[in-house]
Residue frames as a rotation matrix with the C-alpha (Angstrom) as fourth column:
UNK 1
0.014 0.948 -0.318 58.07
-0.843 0.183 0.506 158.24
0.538 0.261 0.802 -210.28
UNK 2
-0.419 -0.146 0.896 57.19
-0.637 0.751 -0.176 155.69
-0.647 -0.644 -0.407 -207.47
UNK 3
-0.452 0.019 -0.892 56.70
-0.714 0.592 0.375 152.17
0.535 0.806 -0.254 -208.94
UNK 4
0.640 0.610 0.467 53.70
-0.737 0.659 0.150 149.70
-0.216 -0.440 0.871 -207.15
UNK 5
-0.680 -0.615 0.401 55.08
-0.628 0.769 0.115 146.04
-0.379 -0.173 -0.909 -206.66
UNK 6
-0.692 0.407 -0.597 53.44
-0.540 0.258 0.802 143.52
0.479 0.877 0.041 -208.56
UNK 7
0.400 0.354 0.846 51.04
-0.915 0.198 0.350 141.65
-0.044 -0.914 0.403 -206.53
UNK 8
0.655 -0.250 -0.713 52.79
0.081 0.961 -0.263 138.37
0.751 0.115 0.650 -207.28
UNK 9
-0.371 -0.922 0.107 55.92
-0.002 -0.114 -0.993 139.90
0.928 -0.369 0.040 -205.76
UNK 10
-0.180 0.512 0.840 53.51
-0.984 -0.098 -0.151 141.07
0.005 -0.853 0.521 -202.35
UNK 11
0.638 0.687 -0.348 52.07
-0.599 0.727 0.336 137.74
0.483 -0.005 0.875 -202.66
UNK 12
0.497 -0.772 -0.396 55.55
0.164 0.532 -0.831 136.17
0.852 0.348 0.391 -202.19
UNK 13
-0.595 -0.569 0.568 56.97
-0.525 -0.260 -0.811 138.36
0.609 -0.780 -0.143 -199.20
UNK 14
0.296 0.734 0.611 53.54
-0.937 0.100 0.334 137.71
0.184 -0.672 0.717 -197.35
UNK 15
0.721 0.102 -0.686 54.22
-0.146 0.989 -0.007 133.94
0.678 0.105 0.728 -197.88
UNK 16
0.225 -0.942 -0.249 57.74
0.399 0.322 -0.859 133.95
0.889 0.094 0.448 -196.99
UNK 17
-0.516 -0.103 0.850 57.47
-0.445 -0.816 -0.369 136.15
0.732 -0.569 0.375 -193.86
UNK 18
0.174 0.893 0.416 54.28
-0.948 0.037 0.317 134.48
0.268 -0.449 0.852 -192.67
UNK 19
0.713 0.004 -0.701 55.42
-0.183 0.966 -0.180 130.94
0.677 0.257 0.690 -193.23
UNK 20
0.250 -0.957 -0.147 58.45
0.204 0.201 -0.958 131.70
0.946 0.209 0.246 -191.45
UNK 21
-0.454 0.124 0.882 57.08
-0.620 -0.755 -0.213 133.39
0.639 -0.644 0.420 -188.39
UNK 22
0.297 0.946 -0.133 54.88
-0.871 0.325 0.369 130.93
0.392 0.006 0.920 -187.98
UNK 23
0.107 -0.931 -0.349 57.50
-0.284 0.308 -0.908 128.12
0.953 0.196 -0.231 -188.07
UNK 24
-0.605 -0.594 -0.530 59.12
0.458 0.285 -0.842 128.59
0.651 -0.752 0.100 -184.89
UNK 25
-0.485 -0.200 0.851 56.48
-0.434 -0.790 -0.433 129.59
0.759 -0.579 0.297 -182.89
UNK 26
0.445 0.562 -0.697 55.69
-0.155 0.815 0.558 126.35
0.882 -0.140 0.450 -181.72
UNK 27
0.686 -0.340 0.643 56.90
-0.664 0.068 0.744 124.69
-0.297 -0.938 -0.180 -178.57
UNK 28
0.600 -0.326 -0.730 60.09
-0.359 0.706 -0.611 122.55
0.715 0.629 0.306 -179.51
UNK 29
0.804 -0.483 0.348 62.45
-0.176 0.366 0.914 120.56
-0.569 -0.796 0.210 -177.76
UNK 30
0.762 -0.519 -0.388 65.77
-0.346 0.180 -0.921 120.69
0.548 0.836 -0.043 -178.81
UNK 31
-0.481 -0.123 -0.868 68.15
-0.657 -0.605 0.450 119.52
-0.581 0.787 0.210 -180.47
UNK 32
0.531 0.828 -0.183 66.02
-0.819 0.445 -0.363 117.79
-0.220 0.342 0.914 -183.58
UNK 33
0.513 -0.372 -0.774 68.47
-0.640 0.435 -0.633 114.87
0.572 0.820 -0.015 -183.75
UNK 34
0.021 -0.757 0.654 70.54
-0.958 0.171 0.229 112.50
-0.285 -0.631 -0.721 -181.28
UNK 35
-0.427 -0.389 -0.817 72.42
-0.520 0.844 -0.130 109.36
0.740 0.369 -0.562 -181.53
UNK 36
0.766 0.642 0.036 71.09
-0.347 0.366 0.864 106.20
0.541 -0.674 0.503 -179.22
UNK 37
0.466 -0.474 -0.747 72.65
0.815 0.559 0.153 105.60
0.345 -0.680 0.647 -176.37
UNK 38
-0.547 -0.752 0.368 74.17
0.471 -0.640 -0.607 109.05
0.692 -0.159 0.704 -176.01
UNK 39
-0.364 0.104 -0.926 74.25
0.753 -0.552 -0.358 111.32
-0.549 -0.827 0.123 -172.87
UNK 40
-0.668 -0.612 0.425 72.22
0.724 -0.665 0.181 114.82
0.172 0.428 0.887 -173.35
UNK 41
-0.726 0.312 -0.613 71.05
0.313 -0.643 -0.698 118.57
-0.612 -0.699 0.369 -172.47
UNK 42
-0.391 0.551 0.737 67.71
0.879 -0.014 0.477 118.97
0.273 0.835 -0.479 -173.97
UNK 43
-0.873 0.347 -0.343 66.38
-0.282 -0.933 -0.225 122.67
-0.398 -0.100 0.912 -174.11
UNK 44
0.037 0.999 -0.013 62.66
0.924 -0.039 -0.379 123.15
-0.380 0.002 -0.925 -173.86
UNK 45
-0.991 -0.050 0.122 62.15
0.090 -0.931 0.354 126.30
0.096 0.362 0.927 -175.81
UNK 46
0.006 0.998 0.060 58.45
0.988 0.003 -0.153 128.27
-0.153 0.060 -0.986 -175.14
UNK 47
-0.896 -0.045 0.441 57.31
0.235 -0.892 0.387 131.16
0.376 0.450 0.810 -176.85
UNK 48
-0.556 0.711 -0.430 54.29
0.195 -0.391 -0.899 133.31
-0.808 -0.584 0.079 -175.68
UNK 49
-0.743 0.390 0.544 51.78
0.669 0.398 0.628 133.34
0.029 0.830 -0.557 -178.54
UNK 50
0.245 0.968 -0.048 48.97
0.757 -0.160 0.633 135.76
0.606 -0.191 -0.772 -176.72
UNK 51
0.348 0.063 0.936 48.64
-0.431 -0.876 0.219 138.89
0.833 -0.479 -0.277 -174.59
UNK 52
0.973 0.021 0.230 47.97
-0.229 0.227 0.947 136.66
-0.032 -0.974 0.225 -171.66
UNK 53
-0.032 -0.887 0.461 51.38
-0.996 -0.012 -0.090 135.36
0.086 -0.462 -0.883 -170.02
UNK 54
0.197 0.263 -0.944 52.87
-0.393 0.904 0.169 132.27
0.898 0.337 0.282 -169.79
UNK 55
0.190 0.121 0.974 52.52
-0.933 -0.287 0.218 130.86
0.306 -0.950 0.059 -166.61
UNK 56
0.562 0.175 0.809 52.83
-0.363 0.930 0.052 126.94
-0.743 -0.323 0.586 -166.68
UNK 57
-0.222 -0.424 -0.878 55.01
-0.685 0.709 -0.169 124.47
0.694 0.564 -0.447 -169.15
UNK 58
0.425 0.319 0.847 53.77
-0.462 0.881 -0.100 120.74
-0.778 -0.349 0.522 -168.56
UNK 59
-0.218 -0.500 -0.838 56.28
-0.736 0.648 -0.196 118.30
0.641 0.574 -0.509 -170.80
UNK 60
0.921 0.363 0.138 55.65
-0.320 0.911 -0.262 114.63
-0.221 0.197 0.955 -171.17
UNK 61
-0.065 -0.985 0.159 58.69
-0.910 0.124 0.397 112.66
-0.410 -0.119 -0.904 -171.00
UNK 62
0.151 0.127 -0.980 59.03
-0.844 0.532 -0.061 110.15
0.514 0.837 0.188 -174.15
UNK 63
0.876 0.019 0.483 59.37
-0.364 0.682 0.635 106.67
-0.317 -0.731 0.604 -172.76
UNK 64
0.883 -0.468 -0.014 62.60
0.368 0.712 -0.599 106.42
0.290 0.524 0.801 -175.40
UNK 65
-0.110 -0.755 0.646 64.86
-0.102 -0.638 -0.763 108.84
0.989 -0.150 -0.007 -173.04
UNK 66
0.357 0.024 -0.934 65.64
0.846 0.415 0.334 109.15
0.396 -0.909 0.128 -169.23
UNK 67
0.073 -0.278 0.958 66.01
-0.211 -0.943 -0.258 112.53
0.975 -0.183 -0.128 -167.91
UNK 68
0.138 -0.271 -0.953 67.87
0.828 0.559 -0.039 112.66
0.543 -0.784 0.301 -164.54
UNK 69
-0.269 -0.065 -0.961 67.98
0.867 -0.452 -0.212 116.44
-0.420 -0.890 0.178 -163.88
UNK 70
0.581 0.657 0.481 66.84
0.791 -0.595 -0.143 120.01
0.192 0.464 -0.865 -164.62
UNK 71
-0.433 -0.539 0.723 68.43
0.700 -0.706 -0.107 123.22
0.568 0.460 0.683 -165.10
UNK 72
-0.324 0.541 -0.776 67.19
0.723 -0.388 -0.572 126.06
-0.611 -0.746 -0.265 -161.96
UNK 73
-0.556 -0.052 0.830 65.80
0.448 -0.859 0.247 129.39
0.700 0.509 0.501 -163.71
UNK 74
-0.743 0.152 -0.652 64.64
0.594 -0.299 -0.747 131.71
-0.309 -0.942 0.132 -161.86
UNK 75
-0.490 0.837 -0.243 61.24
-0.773 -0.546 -0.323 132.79
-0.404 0.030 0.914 -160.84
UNK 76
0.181 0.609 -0.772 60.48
-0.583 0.699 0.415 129.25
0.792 0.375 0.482 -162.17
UNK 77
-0.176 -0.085 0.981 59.80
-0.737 0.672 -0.074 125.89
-0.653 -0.736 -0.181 -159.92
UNK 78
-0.224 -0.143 -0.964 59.53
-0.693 0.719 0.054 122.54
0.685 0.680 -0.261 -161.13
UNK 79
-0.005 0.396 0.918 57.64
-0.933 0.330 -0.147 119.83
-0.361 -0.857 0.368 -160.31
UNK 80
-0.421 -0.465 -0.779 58.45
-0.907 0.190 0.377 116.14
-0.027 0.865 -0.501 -161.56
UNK 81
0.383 0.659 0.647 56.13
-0.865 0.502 0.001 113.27
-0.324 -0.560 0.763 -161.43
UNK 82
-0.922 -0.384 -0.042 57.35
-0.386 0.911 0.145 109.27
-0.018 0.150 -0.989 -161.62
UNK 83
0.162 0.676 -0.719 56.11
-0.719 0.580 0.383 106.33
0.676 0.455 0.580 -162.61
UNK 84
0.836 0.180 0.518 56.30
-0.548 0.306 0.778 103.01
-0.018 -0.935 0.354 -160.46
UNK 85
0.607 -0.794 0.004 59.54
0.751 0.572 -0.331 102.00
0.261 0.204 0.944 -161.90
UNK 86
0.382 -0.405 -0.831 60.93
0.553 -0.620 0.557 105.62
-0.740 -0.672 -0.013 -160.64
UNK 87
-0.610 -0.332 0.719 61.35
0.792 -0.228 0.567 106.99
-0.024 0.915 0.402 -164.20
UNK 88
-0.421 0.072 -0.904 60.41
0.342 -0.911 -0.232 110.20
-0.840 -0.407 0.359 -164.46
UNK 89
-0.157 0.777 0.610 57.05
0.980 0.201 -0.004 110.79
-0.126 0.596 -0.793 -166.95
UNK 90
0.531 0.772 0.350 56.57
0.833 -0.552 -0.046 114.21
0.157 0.316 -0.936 -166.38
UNK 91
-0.514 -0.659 -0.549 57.88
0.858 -0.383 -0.342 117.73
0.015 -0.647 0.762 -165.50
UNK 92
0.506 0.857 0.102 55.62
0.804 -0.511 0.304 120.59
0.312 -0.072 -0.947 -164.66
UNK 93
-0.819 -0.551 -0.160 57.76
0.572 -0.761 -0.306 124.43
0.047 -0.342 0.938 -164.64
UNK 94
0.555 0.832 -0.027 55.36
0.803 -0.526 0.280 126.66
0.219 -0.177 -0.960 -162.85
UNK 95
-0.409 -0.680 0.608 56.22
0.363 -0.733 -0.576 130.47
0.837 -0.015 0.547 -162.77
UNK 96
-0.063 0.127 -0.990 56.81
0.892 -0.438 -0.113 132.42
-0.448 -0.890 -0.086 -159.11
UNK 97
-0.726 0.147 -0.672 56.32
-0.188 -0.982 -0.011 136.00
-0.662 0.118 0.740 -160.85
UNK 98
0.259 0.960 -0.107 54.25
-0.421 0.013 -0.907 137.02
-0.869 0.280 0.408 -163.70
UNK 99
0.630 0.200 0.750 55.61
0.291 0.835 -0.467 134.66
-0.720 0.512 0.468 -166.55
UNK 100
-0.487 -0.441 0.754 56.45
0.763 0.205 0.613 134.67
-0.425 0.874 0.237 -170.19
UNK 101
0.025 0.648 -0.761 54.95
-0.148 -0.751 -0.644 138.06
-0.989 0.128 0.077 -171.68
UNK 102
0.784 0.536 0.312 53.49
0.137 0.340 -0.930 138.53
-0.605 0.772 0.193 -174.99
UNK 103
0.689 -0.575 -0.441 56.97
-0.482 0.091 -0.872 139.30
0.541 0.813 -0.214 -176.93
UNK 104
-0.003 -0.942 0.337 59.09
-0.984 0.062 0.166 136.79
-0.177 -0.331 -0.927 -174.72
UNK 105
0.675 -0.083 -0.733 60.05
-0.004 0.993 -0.117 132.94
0.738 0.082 0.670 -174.92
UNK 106
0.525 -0.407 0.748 61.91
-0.849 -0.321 0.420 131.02
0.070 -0.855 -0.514 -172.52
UNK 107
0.158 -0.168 -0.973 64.11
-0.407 0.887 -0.220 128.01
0.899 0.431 0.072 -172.43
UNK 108
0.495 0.154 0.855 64.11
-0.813 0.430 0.393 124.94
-0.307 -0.890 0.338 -169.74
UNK 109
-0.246 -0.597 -0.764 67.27
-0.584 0.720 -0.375 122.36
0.774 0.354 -0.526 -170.39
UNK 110
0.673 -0.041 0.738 67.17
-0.577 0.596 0.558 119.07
-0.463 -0.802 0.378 -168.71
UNK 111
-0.352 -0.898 -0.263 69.83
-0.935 0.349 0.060 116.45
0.038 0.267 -0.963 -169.06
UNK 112
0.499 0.499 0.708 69.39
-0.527 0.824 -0.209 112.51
-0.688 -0.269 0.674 -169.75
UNK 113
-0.699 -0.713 0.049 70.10
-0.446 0.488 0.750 109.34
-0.559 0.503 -0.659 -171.97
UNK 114
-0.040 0.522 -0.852 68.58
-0.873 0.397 0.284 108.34
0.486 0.755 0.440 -175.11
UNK 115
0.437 0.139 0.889 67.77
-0.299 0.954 -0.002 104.36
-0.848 -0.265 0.459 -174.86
UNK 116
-0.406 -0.797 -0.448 70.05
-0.534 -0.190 0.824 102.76
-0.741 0.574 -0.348 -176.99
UNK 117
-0.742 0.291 0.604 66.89
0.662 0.463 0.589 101.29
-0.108 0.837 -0.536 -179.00
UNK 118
-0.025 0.526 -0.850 64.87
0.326 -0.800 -0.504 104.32
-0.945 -0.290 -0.151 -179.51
UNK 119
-0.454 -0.360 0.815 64.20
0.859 0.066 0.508 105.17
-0.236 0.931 0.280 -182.81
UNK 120
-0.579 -0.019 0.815 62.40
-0.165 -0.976 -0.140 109.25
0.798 -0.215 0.563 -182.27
UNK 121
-0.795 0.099 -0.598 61.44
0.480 -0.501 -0.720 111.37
-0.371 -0.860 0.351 -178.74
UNK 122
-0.139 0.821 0.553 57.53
0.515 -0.417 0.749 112.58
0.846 0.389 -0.365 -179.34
UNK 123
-0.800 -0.281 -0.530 57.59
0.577 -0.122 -0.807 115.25
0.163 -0.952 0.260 -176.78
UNK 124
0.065 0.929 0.363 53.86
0.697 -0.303 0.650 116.20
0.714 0.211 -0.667 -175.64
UNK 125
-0.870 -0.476 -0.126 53.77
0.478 -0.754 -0.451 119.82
0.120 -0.453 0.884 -173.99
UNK 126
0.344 0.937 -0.062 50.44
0.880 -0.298 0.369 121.48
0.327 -0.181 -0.927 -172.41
UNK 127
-0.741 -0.527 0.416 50.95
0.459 -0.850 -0.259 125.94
0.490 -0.001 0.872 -172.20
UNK 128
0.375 0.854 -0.360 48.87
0.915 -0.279 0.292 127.39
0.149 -0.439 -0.886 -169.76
UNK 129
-0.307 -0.141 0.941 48.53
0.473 -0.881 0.023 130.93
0.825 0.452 0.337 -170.11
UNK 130
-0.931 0.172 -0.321 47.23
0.241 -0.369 -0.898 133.53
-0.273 -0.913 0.302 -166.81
UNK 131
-0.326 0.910 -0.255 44.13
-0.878 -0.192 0.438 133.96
0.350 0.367 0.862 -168.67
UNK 132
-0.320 0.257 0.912 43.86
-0.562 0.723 -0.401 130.12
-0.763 -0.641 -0.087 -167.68
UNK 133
0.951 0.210 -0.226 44.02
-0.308 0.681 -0.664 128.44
0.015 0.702 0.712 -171.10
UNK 134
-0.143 -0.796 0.589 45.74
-0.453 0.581 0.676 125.52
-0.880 -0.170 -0.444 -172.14
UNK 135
0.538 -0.327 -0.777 47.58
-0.776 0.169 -0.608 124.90
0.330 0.930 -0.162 -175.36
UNK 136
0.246 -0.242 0.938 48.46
-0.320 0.894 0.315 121.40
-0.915 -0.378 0.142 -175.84
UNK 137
0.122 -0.600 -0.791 51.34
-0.989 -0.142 -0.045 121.04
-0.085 0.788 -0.610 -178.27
UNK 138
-0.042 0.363 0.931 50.06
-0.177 0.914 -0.364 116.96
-0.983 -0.180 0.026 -178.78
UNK 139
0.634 0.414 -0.654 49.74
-0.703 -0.044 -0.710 117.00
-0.323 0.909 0.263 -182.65
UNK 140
0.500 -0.688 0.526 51.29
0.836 0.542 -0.085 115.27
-0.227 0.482 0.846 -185.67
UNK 141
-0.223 -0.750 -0.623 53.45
0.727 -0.553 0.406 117.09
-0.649 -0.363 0.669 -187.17
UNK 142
-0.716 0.289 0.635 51.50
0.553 -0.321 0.769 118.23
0.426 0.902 0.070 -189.97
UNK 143
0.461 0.833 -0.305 48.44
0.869 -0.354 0.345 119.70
0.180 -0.424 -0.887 -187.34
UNK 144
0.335 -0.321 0.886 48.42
-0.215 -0.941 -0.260 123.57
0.917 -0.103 -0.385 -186.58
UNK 145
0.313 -0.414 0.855 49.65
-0.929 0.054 0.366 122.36
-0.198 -0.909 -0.368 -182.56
UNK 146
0.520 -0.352 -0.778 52.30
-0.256 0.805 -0.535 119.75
0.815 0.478 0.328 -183.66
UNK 147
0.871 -0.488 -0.056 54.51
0.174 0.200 0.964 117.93
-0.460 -0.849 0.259 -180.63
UNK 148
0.589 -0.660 -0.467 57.91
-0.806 -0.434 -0.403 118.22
0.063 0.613 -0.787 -181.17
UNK 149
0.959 -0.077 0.274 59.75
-0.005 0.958 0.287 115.56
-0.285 -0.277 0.918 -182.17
UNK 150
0.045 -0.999 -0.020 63.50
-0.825 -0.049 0.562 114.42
-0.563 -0.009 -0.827 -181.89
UNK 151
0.859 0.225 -0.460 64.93
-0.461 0.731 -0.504 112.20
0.223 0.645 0.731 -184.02
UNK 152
0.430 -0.550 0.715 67.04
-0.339 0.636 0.693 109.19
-0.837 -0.541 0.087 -183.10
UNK 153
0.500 -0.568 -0.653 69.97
-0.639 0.267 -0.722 108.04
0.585 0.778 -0.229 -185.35
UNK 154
0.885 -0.377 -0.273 71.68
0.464 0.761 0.453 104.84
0.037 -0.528 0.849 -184.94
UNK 155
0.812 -0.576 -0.095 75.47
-0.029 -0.203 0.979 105.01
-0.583 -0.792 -0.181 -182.53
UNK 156
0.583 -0.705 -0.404 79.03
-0.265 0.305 -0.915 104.66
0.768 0.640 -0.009 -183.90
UNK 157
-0.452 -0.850 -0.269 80.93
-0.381 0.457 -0.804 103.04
0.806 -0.261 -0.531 -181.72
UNK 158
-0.339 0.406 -0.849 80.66
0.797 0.604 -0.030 102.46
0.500 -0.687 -0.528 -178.66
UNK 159
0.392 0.501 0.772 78.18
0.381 -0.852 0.359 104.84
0.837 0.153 -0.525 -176.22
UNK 160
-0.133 -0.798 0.588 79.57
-0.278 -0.539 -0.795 107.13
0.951 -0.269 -0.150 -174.23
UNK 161
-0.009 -0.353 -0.936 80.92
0.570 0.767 -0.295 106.74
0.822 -0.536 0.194 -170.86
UNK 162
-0.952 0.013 0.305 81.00
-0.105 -0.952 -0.286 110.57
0.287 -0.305 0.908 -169.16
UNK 163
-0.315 0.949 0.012 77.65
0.884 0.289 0.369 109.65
0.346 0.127 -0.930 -167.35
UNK 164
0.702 0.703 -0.111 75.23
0.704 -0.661 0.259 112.52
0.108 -0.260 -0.959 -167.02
UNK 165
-0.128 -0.670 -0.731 77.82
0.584 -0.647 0.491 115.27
-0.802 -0.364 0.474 -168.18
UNK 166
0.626 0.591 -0.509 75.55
-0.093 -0.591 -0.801 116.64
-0.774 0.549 -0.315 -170.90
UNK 167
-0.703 -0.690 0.172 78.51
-0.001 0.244 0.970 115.13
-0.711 0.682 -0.172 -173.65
UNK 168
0.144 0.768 -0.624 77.22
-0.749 -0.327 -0.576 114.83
-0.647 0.550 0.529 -176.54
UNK 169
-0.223 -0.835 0.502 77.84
-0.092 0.531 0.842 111.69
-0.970 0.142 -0.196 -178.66
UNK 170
-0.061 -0.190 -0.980 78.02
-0.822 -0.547 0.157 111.83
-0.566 0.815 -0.123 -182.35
UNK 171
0.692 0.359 0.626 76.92
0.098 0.813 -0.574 109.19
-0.715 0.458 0.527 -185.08
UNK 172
-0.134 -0.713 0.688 80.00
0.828 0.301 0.473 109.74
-0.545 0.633 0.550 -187.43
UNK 173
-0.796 -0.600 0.083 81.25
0.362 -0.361 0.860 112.27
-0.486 0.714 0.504 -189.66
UNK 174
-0.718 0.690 0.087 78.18
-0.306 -0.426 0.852 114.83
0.625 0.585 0.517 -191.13
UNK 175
-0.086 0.818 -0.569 75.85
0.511 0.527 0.679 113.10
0.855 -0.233 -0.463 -188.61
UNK 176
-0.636 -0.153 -0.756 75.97
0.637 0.448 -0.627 115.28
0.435 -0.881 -0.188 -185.93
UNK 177
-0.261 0.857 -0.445 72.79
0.909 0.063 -0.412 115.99
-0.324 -0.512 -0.796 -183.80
UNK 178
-0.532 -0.252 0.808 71.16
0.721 -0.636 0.275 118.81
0.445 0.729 0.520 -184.81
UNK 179
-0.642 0.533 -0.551 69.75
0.450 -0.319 -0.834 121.77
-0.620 -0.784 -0.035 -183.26
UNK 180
-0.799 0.562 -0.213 67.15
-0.599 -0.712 0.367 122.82
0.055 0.421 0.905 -185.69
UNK 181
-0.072 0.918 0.391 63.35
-0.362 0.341 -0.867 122.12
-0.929 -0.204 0.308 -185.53
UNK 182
-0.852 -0.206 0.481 62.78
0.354 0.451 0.820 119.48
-0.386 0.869 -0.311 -188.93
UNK 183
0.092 0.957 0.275 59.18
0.995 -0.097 0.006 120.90
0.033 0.273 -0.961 -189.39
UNK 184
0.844 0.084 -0.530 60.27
-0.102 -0.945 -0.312 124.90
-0.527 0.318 -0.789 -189.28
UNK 185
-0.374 -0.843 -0.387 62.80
-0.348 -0.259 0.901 124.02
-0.860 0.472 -0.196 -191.73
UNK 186
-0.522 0.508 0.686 60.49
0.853 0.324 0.409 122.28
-0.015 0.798 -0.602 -194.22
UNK 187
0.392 0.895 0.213 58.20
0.891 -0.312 -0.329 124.96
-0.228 0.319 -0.920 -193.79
UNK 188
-0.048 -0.730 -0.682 61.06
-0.063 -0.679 0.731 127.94
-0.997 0.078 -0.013 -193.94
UNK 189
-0.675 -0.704 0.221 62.20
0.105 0.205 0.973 126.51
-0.731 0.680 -0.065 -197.03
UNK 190
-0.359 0.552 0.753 58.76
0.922 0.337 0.192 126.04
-0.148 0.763 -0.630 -198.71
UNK 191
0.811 0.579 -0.088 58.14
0.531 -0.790 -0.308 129.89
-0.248 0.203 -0.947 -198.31
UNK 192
0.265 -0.866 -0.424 61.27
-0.191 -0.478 0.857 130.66
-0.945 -0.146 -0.292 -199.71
UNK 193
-0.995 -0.104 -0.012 60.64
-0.022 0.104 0.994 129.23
-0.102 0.989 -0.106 -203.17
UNK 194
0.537 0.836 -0.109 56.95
0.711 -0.519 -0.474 130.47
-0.453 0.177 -0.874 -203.09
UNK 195
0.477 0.294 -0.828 58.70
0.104 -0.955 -0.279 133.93
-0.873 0.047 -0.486 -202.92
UNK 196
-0.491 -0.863 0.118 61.61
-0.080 0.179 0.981 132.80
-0.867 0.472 -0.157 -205.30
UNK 197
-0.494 0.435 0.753 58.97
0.867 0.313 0.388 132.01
-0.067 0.845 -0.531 -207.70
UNK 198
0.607 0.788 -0.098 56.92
0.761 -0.613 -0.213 134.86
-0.228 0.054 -0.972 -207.29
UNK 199
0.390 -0.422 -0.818 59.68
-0.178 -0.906 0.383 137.14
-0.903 -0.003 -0.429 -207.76
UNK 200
-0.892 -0.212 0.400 61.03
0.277 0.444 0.852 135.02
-0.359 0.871 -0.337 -211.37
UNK 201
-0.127 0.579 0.805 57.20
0.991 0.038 0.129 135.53
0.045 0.815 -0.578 -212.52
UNK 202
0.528 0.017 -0.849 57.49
0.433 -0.866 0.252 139.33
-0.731 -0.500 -0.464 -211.17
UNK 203
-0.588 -0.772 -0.243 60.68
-0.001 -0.300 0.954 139.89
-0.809 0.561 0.175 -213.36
UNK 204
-0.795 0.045 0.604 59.43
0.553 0.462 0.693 138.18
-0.248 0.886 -0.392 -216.56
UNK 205
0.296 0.955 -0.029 56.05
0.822 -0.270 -0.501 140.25
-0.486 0.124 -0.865 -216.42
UNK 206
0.555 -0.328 -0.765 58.06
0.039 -0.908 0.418 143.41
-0.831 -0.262 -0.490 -216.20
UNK 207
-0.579 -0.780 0.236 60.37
0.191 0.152 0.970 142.20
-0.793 0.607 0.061 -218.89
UNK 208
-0.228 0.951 0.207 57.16
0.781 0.305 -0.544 141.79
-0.581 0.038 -0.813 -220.79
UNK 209
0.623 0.778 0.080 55.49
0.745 -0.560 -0.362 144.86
-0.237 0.285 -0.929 -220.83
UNK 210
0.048 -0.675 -0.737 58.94
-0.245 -0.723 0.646 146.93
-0.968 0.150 -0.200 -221.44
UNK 211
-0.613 -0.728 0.307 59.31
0.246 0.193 0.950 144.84
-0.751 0.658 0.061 -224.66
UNK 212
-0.416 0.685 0.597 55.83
0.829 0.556 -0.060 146.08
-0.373 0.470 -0.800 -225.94
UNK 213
0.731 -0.078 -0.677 56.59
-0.051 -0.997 0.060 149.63
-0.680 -0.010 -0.733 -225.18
UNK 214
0.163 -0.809 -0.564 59.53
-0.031 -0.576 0.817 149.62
-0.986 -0.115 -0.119 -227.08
């Protein structure tokens, strides 16, 4: 005899699935953590969201970091625009074929140094698609297009010295940088005790109605 799931329990997966999908399918820059002053390779991660292709990545370059070079991929260019102090404000990866298709993502690393008074990296990103829209990942972090933001953790010691060799430096013991998005991990987690609950009030129903039969 086939048994139906309660709808709490359905209610739960949907959450937990959906919440979770959702998540990461933002534009992020990783990783979600670095010490100040320290040398490092940030990865531009873009998912495709839409039939159309992605064709364009425009990133905004925080004023609390210096980025000094870029990773080649291929079938992509890059274009990088300065400011009048020569600091580098923008970077614009434009695809030479037909892009990012609807079930791919791509990553774009560049290398730099935190500022050793920086305290987080708001990185604004604009997705232009071959249809010829543009998503503009500019939000807080709470908005349905949030930016992505690094966080900055004060140095231990002294900052590193290996210029521009993508080192990583480390804030002490448990502190080190992290490579997960802090907003799809808050939201991960919160559909994970949705379903946790929904499956505890699942049980107990079930427990229920056996003890009234018997």
């Amino acid at each position: 005899m086939k048994r139906k799931l309660p709808i709490s329990t359905v209610l739960g997966l949907l959450l937990l699935f959906g919440a979770a999908g959702t998540a990461f399918a933002h534009v992020t820059v990783q990783p979600g953590e670095v010490p100040q002053g320290s040398f490092q390779v940030f990865t531009v991660r873009v998912p495709t969201e839409k039939e159309s292709a992605t064709v364009e990545v425009r990133l905004a370059i925080p004023d609390g970091v210096t980025i000094s070079r870029f990773e080649p991929k291929p079938d992509w260019t890059y274009e990088i625009e300065r400011n009048a102090d020569g600091k580098i404000v923008s970077v614009t990866w434009k695809a030479e074929g037909p892009g990012l298709s609807a079930t791919e993502f791509g990553e774009f690393r560049m290398q730099g140094r935190v500022a050793n008074d920086a305290t987080e990296l708001v990185w604004k990103a604009y997705q232009t698609y071959a249809d010829g829209e543009t998503v503009e990942w500019i939000g807080a972090p709470d908005a349905d297009r949030p930016a992505s933001v690094t966080r900055v953790i004060p140095a231990a010691g002294t900052p590193a010295s290996d210029h521009d060799t993508g080192a990583t430096v480390t804030a002490g013991p448990g502190r080190a940088a992290s490579a997960r998005d802090p907003l799809a991990l808050g939201l991960s987690a919160a559909a994970l005790a949705l379903a946790a609950l929904a499956l505890l009030v699942a049980l107990r129903n079930a427990r229920s109605r056996a003890g009234s039969k018997a």
